[in-house]
C-alpha positions in Angstrom: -34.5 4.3 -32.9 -33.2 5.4 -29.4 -30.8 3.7 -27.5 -31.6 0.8 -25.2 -29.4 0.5 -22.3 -28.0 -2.3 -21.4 -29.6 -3.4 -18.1 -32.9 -3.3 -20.1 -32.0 -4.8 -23.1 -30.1 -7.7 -21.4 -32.9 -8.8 -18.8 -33.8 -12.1 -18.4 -36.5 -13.4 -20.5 -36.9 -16.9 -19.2 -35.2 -19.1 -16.2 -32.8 -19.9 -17.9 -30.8 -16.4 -19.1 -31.0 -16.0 -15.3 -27.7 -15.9 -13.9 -27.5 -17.3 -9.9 -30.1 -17.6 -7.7 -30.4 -21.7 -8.4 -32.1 -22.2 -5.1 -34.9 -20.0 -5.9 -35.0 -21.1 -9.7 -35.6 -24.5 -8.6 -38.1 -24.2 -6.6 -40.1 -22.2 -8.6 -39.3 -24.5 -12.1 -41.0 -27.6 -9.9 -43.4 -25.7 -8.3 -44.4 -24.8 -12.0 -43.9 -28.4 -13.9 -45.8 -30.1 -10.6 -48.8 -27.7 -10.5 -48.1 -26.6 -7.0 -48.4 -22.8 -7.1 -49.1 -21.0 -4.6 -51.3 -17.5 -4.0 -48.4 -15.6 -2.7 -44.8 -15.2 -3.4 -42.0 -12.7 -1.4 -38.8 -12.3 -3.2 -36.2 -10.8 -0.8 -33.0 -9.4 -1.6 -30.1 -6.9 -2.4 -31.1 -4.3 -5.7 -30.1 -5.4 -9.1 -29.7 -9.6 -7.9 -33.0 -10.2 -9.8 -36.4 -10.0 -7.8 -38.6 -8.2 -10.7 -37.2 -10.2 -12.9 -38.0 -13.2 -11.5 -41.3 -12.1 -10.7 -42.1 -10.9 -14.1 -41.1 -14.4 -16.2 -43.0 -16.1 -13.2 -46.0 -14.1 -14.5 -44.8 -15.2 -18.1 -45.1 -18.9 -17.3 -48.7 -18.7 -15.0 -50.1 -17.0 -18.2 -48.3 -18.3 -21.7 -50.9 -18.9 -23.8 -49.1 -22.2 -24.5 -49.9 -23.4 -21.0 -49.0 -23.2 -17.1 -45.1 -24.4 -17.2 -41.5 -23.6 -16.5 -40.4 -22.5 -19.8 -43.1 -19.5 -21.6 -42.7 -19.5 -24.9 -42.0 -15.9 -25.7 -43.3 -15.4 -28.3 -47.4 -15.6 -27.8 -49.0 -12.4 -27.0 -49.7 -12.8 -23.0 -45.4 -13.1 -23.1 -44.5 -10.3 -25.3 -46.8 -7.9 -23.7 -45.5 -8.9 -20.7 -41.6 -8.4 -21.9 -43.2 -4.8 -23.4 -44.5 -3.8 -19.7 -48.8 -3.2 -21.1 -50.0 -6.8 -20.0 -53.2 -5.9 -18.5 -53.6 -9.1 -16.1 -50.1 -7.7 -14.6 -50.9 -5.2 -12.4 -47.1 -3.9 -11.1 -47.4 -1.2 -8.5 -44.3 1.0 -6.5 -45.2 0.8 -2.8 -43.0 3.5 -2.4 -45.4 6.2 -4.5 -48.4 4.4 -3.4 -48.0 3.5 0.5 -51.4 5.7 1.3 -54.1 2.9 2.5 -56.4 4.2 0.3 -54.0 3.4 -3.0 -54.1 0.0 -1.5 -57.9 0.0 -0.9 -58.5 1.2 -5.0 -56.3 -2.0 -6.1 -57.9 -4.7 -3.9 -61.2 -3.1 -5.6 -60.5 -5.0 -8.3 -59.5 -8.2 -7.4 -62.7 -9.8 -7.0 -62.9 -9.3 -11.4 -61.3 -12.2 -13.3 -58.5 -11.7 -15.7 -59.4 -9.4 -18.6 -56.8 -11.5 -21.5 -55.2 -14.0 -19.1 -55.5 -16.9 -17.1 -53.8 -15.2 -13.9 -54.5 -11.8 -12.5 -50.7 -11.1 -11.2 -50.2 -8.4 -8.8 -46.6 -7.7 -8.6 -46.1 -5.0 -5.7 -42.2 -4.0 -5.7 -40.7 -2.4 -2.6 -43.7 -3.7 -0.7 -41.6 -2.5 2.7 -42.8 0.4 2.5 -46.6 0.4 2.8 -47.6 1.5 5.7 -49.3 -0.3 8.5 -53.0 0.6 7.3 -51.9 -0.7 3.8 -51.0 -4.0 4.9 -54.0 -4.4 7.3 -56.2 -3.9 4.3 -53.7 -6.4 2.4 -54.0 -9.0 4.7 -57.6 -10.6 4.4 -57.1 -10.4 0.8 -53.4 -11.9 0.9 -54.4 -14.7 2.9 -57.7 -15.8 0.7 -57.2 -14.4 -2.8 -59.7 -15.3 -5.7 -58.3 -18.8 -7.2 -57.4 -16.7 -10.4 -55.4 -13.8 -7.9 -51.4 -14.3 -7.7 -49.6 -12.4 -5.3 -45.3 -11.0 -6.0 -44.2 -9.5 -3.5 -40.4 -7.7 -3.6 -38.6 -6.1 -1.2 -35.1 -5.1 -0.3 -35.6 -5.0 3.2 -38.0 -7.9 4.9 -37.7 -7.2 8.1 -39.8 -3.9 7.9 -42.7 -6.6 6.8 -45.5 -7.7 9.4 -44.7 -11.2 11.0 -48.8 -11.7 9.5 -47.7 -10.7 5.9 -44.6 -12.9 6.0 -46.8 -16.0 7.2 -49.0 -15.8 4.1 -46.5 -16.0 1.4 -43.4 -17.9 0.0 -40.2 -16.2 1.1 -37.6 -16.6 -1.3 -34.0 -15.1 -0.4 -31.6 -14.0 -3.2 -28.1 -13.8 -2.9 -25.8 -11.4 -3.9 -24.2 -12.2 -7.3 -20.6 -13.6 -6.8 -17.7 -11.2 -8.9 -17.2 -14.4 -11.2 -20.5 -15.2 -11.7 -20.8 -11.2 -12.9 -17.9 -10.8 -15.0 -19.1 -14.2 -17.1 -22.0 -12.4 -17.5 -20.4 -9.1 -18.9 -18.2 -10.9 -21.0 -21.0 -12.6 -22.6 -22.7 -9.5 -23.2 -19.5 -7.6 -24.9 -19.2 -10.7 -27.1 -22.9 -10.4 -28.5 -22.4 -6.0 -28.8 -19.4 -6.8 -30.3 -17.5 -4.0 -27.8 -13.5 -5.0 -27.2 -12.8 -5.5 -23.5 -10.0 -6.6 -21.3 -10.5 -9.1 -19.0 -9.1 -7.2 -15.9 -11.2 -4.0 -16.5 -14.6 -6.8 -16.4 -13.1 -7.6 -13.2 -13.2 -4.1 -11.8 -16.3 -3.9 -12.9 -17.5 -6.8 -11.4 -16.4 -6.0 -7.7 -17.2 -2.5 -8.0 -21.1 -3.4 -8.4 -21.1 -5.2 -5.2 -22.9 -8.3 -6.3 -25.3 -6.2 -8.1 -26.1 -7.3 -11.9 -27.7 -4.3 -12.7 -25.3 -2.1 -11.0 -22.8 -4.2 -13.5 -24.7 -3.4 -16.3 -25.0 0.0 -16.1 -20.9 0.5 -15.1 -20.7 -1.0 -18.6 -22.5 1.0 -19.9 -20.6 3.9 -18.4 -17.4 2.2 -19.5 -18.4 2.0 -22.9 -18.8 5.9 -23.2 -15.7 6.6 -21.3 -13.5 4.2 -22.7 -14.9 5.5 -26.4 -16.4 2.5 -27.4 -14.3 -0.4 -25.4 -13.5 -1.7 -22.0 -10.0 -1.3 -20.8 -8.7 -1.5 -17.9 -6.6 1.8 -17.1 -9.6 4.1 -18.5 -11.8 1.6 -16.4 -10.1 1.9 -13.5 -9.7 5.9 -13.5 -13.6 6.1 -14.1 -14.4 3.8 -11.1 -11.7 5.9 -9.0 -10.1 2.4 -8.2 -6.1 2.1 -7.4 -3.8 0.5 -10.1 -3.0 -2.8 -8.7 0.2 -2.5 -9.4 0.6 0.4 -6.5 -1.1 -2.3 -4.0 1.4 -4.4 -5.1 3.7 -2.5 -4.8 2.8 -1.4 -0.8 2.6 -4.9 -0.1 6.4 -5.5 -1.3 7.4 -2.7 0.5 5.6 -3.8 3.9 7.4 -7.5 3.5 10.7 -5.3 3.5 9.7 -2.8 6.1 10.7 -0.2 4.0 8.7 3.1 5.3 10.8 5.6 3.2 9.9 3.8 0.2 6.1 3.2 1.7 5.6 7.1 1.7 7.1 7.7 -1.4 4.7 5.1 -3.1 2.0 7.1 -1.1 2.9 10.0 -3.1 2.8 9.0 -6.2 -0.7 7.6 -5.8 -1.7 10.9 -4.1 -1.4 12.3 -7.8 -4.1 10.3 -9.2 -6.6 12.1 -7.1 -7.3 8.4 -5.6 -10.4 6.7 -3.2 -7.7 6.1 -0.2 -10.8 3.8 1.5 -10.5 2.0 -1.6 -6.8 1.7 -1.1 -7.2 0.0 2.3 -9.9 -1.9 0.7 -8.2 -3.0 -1.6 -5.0 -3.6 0.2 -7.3 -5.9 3.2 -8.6 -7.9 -0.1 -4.8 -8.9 -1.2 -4.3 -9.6 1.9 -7.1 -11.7 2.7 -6.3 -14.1 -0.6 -2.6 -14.1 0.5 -4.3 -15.8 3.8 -6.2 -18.0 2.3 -3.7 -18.9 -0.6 -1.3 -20.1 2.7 -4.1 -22.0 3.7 -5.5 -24.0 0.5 -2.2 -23.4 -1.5 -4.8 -22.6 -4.4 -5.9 -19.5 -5.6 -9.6 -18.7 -6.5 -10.5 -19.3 -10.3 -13.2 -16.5 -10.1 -10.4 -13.6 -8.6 -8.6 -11.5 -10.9 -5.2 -11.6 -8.7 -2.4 -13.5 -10.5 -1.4 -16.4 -8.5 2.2 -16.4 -9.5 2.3 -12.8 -7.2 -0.2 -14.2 -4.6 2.6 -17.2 -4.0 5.2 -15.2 -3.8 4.2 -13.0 -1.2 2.5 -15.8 0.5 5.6 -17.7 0.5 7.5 -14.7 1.7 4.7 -13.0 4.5 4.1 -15.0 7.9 0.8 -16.2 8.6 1.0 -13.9 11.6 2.1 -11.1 9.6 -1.0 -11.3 7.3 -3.0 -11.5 9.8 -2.1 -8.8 11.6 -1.4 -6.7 8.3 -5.0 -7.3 7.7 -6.3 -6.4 10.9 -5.1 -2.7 11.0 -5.8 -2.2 7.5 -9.4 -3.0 8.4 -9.2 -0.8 11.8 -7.6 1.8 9.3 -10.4 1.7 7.3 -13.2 1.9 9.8 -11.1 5.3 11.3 -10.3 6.8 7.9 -13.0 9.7 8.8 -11.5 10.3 11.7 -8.0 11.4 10.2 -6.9 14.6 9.5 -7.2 13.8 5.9 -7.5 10.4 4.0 -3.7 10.3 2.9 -2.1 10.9 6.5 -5.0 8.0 7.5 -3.3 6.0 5.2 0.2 6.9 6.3 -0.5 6.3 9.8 -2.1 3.4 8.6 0.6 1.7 7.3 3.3 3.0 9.7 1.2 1.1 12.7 1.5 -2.2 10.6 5.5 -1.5 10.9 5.5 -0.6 14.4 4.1 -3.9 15.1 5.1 -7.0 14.2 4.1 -10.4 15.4 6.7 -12.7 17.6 8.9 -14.9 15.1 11.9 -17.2 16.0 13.3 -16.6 12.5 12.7 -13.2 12.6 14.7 -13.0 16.1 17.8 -14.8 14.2 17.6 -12.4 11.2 17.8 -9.2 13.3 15.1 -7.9 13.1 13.3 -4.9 14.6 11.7 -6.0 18.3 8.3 -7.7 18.2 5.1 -6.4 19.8 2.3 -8.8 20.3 3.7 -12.4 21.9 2.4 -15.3 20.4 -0.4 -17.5 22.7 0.2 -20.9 23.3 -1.1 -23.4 21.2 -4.6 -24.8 23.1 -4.5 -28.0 24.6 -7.1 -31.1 23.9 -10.4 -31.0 26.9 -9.5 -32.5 30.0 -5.7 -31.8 29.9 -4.6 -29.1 32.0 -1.1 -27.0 29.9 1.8 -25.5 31.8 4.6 -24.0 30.9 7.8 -25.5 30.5 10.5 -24.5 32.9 11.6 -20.6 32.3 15.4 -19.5 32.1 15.5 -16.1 34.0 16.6 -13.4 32.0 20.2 -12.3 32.6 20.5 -11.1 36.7 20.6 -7.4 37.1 23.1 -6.3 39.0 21.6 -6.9 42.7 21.3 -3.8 44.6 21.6 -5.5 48.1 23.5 -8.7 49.4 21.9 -11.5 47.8 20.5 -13.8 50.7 21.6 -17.6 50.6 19.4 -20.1 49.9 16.9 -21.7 52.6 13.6 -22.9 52.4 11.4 -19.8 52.3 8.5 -18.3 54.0 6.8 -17.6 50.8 4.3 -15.3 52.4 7.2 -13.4 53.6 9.5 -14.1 50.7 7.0 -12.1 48.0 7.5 -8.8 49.6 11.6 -8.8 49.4 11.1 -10.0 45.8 10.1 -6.6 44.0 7.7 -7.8 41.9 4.5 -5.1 40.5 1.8 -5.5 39.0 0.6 -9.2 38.1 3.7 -10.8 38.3 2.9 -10.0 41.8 -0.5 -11.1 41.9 1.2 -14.5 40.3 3.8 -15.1 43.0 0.9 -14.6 45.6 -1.3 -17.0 44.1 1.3 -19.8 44.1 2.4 -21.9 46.7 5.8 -22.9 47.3 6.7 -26.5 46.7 10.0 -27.5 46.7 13.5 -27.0 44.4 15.6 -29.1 42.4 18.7 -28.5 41.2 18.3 -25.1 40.1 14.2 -25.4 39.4 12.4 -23.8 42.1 8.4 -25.9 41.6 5.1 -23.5 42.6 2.0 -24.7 42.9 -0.9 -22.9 41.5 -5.0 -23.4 41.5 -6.0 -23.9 38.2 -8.7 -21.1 39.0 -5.8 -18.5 39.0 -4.5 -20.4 35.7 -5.3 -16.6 33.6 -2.2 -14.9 35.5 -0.1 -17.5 34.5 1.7 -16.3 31.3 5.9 -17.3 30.3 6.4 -13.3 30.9 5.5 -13.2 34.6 7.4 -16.8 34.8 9.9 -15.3 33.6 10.1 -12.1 35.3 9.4 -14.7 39.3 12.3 -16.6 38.0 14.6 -13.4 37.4 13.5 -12.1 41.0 13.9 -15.5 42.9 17.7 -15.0 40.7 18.2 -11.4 42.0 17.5 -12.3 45.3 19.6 -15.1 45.9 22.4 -14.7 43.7 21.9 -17.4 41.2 20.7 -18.5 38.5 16.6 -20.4 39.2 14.0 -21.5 37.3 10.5 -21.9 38.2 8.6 -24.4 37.2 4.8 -23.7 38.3 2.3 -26.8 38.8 -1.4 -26.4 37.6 -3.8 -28.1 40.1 -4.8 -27.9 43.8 -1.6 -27.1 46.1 -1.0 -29.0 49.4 0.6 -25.8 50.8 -1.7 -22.4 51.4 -1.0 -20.1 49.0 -0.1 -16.1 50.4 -3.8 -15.2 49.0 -5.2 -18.2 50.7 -3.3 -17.4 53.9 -4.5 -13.5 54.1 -8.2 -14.2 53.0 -8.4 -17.0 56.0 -6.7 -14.5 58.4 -9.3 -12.0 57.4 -12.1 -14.6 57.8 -10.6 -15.1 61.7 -10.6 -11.5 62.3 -13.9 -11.0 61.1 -15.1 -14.1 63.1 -12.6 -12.7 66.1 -14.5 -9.2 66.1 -17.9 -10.3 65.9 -17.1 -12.4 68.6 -15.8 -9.6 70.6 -19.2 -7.6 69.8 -21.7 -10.3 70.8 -19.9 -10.7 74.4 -19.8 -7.1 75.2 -21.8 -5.8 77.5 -22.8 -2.8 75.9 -24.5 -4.5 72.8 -26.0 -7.2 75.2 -28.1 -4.6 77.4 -28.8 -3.2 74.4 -30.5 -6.2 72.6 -32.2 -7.0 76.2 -33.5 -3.2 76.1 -34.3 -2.7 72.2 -34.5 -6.3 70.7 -31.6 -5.0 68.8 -29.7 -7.2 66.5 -26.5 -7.7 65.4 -25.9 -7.5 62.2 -22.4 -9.3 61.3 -21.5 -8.3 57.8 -21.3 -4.5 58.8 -18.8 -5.9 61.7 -15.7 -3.9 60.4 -12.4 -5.6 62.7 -9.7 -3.0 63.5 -6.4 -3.4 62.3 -3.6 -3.0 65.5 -3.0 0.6 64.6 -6.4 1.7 64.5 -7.4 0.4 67.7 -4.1 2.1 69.0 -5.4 4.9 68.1 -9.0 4.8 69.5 -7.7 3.7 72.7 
């Protein structure tokens, strides 16, 4: 007798050897024991989660000989010519072979006959996406008012390709991808009834690589079975699927925790040997990573994962949260620009080089020595309704002033900013606060909390170092969120420019060049092209 694989031999045969899918099960099951069936059913989802399946037993259970219910018998013979694919009341047709209108025309022919041996005529169209618009026109009357002995299942992998008009004449049902746990229980089950020796780990491999696919599953271990010579291991297992030995991820992680890049590219090397998936690598690597996070988070690990939680709380105890996260982050961005590398091993490299360049801000790391961060931490947010400011900043140590530093007095601000030296947006900061007053050696600015985004403890920092430099001491700033009694240098040039605007316009409508001119013409004035001349220009013109 000739072999029967695995995915076949192992389907479902009732509800109940269907693994997941709960939601859909039980809603069908009650639909079933209630007597509330309706004409037309669409079973969405992912391959291999089930949707055949499901539609088959349902045609199972609408015609057992032993009656309309949740649980067909199996062994009548309306259920084992169903199980054997030659029941002639189910009619199963590929849309994608047959998505010609006139295919579809030739099957609703026949709809109008009653069942031949059974009580339900049960059309079961798989892939029904890709009919084409014809098709489902001619589908449509028929869909919508069937005969009372006419049952619609409808599949499809993709329901958004499906008219609005098709989807509002049938139950949609949405299947979910199959979690790795809920697959490897399943293949363990399977081995134990074959009798074929496994390892636990290699199910596990197996399990993620189909992608929360059952039948993808099945057929790996089947594939497994040959390669491995009749068992599952997990080295053989893992050569076959092209996966990375964990031990090597582990081992990368280690030496990221150490920021040890010698020992990072030797490690590279030896996995280069293996002829390895490098996008599985950073997969793999943004996984660990991922239930390091979450391990930091719950202080648990997942039952269903096939880490070992002794490692994940080691490294969880040892990684920042930062540090993860960022780790994560570029091996993600790593992954997404693999292609664009040179080749997948110096995308790796450079991969894991960036996540040693840059390192999040950490007080203990500061105290240990080591290497200079590179992203700054934000602030914690604030509850609604609270307006957060910075503490009071200690300037950096005073470079060495290159003029005189001027004694103190209470400044001009306006004309203060200029002598300062500032660039860039600690610039744009100083001229967006007003000056208050000082204390002691805290110098308080006022700032409008709709300027609050320039405010940042860098550019504090880098005023209070200038307002240092300049007068020869050490100052702190201290700058107030809220509406300042005191114009700000912004505030003070936008109002000038406002007056010289208003100044120039003024100037225009009292000349008497542009008043014979609107007496002549009807001309008008138009005052946002008036353009006032700075001192120079009009220098110049005279």
């Amino acid at each position: 007798m000739s072999y029967l694989v695995l995915a076949r031999k192992w389907r479902p045969k009732n509800f109940t050897d269907t693994v997941g899918q709960e939601h859909v099960l039980r809603a069908l099951i009650n639909a079933l024991e209630s007597g509330r069936l309706h004409h037309a059913y669409l079973f969405a989802g992912t391959r291999g989660v089930g949707k055949t399946t499901i539609a088959r037993i349902l045609a199972k259970a609408l015609n057992c000989e032993s009656g309309v219910g949740a649980e067909p018998c199996g062994t009548c013979t309306a259920c084992r010519e169903i199980d054997e694919g030659r029941f002639v009341d189910l009619i199963e047709v590929d849309a994608a072979s047959k998505t010609k209108v006139d295919d579809t025309r030739e099957l609703l022919d026949n709809v109008q006959y009653a069942p031949a041996r059974g009580r339900f005529k049960v059309y079961l169209i798989d892939e029904v996406h890709m009919l084409s618009k014809s098709s489902f026109n001619a589908l449509l009357k028929t869909l919508e008012e069937p005969p009372p002995h006419v049952k619609f299942l409808l599949a499809t992998t993709d329901p958004q390709k499906l008219p609005v008009t098709v989807l509002s004449r049938c139950l949609q049902f949405n299947l979910k991808r199959l979690s790795p746990g809920l697959i490897r229980g399943r293949l363990e089950q399977i081995c134990e009834a074959e009798s074929v020796e496994f390892e636990a780990p290699a199910l596990a491999l197996i399990a993620r690589a189909a992608d929360g696919s059952l039948r993808d599953a099945l057929s790996l271990l089947d594939q497994a079975i040959a390669f491995c010579g009749g068992g599952v291991l997990e080295d053989p297992v893992g050569v076959m699927l092209g996966t990375i030995d964990r031990d090597h991820v582990s081992r990368i992680l280690q030496l990221l925790a150490d920021g040890d890049a010698a020992g990072l590219m030797a490690t590279i090397a030896e996995v280069d040997e293996q002829f390895p998936d490098y996008a599985r690598l950073l997969d793999d690597l943004a996984r660990y990573l991922q239930r390091i996070a979450v391990y930091q988070v719950v202080g648990a690990a997942d039952l269903n994962d096939e880490l070992d939680e002794d490692e994940l709380s080691n490294f969880a105890s040892r990684l920042d949260p930062e540090d993860v996260q960022l780790f994560y982050q570029i091996a993600v961005l790593g992954r997404r620009d693999l292609y664009l590398a040179p080749d997948p091993r110096s995308g790796v490299e450079m991969t894991l080089l960036r996540i040693l360049a840059f390192r999040p801000e950490s007080p203990d790391r500061e105290r240990s020595g080591a290497p200079p961060t590179a992203t700054p931490r934000k602030p914690a947010p604030t509850p609604a309704g609270k307006v957060s400011k910075p503490s009071p900043v200690a300037p950096r140590a005073p470079a060495a002033p290159s003029v005189s530093p001027a004694q103190w007095s209470e400044p001009d601000w306006s004309s203060l900013i200029p002598s300062l030296g500032l660039r860039g947006l600690n610039q744009q900061l100083a001229s967006n606060c007003a000056y208050l007053r000082r204390e002691g050696d805290t110098v308080f600015l006022g700032l409008d909390s709709r300027s609050e985004s320039y405010l940042t403890r860098e550019r504090q920092a880098a005023l209070a170092e200038a307002l240092s430099r300049h007068f020869g001491e050490d100052l702190k700033v201290d700058v107030q969120l809220g509406e300042a009694e005191r114009e700000t240098p912004v505030q003070e040039a936008q109002r000038k420019e406002v007056e010289r605007h208003a100044e120039a316009r003024a100037g225009l409508e009292s000349d008497p060049n542009v008043k014979a001119l609107k007496d002549m013409f009807g001309a008008e004035l138009v005052p946002e092209s008036v353009e006032p001349l700075d001192g120079d220009s009009a220098q110049n013109q005279e």
